[in-house]
C-alpha positions in Angstrom: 95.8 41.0 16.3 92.4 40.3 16.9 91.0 43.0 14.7 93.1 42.0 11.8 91.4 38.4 11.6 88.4 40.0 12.4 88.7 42.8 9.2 90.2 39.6 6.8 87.2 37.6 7.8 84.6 39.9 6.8 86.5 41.2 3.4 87.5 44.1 4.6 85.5 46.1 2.2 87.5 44.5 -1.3 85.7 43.2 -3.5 82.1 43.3 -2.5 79.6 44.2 -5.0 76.4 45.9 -4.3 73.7 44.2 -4.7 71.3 44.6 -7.9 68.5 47.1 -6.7 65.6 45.3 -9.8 66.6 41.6 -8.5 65.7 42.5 -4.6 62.3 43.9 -5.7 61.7 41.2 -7.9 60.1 39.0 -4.9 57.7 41.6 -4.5 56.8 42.5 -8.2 56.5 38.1 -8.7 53.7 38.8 -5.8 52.2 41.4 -7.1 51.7 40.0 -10.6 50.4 36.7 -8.9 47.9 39.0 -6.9 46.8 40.8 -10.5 46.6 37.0 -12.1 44.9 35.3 -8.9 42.2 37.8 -7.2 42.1 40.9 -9.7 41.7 40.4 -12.7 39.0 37.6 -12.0 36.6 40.0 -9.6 36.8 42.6 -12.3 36.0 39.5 -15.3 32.6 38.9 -12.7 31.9 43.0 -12.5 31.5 43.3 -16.1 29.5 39.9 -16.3 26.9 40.9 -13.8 27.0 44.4 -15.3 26.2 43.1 -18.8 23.5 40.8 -17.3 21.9 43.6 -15.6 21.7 45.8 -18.3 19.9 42.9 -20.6 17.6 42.4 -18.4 14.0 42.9 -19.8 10.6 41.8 -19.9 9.5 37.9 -19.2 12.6 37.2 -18.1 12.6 35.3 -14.6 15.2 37.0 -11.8 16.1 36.2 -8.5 17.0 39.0 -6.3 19.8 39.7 -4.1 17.1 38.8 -1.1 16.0 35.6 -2.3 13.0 36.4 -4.0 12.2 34.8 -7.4 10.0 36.5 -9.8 9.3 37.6 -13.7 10.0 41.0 -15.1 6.9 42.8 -16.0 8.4 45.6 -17.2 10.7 48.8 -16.2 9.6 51.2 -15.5 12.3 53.4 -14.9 16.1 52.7 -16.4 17.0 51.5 -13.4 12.8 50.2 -11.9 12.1 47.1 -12.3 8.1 45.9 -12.0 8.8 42.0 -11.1 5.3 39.7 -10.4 5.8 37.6 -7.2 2.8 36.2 -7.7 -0.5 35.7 -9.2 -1.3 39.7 -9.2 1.3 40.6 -6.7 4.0 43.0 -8.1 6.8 44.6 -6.9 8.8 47.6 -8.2 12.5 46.5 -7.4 15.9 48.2 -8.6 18.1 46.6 -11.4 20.6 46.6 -8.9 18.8 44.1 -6.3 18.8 41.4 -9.2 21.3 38.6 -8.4 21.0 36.3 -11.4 19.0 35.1 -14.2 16.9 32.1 -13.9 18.0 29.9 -17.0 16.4 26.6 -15.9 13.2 25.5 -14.7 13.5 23.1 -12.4 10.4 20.4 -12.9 9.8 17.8 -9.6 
């Protein structure tokens, strides 16, 4: 008797759908597509900014390297050498790679 209640309770197999195989991975493609939105697609926006900075780069134009030295671009000498004054006849040879930004803005104190 007990395993008649027991088979009625739980359906018994009648009646249940299965469920939709899209809507279960739909959690997981809503992540995903927050991911792409969220982390992705941002990193790559910054990749081709610093790219495009890079490669305008030219002479008189004041850089900071990825080290934390500021200079001006005296020239390249190379596509990818980079002859940057330090200071008063003090150059460096750098690569294009090592600059971190621009300088835009002289600060005056």
């Amino acid at each position: 008797m007990n395993s008649l209640l027991y088979a009625g309770a739980t359906g018994g197999g009648s009646g249940a759908q299965p469920a939709n195989p899209i809507l279960s991975l739909l959690p997981f493609l809503l992540i995903i597509l927050l991911m792409y939105f969220l982390m992705i697609r941002p990193q790559a926006k910054k990749q081709r900014e610093k790219a495009k900075m890079l490669q305008e780069i030219q002479p008189g134009d004041e850089i900071v390297t990825i080290g934390g030295i500021y200079g001006k671009v005296e020239g390249v000498k190379d596509k990818n050498i980079l002859i940057v004054r330090v200071a008063k006849d003090v150059k460096i040879n750098i690569s294009r790679s090592a600059v971190a930004s621009k300088v835009e803005e002289k600060v005056v104190s």
